[in-house]
C-alpha positions as CSV (number, residue, x, y, z in Angstrom):
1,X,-12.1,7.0,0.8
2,X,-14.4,5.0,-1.3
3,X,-11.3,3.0,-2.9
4,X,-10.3,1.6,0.5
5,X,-13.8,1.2,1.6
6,X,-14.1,-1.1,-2.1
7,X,-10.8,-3.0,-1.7
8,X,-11.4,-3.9,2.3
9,X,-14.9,-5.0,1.5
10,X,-13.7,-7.9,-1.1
11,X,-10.8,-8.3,1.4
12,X,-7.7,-7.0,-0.3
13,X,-4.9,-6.8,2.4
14,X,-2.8,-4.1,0.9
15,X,-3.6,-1.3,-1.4
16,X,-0.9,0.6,-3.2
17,X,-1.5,4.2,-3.9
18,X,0.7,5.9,-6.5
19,X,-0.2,9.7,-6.1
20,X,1.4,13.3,-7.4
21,X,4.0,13.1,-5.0
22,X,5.5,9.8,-6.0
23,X,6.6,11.5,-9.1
24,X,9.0,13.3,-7.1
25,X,9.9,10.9,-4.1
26,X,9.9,7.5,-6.3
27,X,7.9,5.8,-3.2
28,X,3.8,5.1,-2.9
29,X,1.5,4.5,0.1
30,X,0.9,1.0,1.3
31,X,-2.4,0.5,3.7
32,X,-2.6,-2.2,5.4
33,X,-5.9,-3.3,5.5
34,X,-6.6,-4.6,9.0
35,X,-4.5,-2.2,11.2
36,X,-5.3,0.8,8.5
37,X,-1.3,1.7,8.8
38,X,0.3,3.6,6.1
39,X,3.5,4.2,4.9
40,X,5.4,5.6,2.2
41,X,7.4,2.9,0.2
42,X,10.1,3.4,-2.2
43,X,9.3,1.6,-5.5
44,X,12.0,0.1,-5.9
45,X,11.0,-1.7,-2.4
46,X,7.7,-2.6,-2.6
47,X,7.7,-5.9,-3.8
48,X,10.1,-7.4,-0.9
49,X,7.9,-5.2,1.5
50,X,4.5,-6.7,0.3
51,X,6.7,-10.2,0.2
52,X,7.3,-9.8,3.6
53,X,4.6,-8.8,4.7
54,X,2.5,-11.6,3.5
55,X,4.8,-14.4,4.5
56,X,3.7,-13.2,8.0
């Protein structure tokens, strides 16, 4: 919603949402800002993700 809308317009590339459910699953959502792809990503692996990600 409005979030994304903020963060693409000063041109973050990822946003990390942390939500009710990642209480219980231990993982967030990642957006990719250009494509608009989602996926859930454990905690514990979102640092090498993002890593990744931006070496590309």
């Amino acid at each position: 919603g409005k979030r994304y809308r903020r963060q693409d317009e000063i041109g973050t590339p990822f946003c990390v949402t942390v939500d009710f459910e990642s209480l219980n699953d231990m993982a967030a959502t990642v957006r990719e800002r250009d494509s608009m792809k989602q996926e859930r990503i454990k905690m514990e692996d979102i640092r090498d993700y993002l890593e990744e990600k931006l070496e590309n």
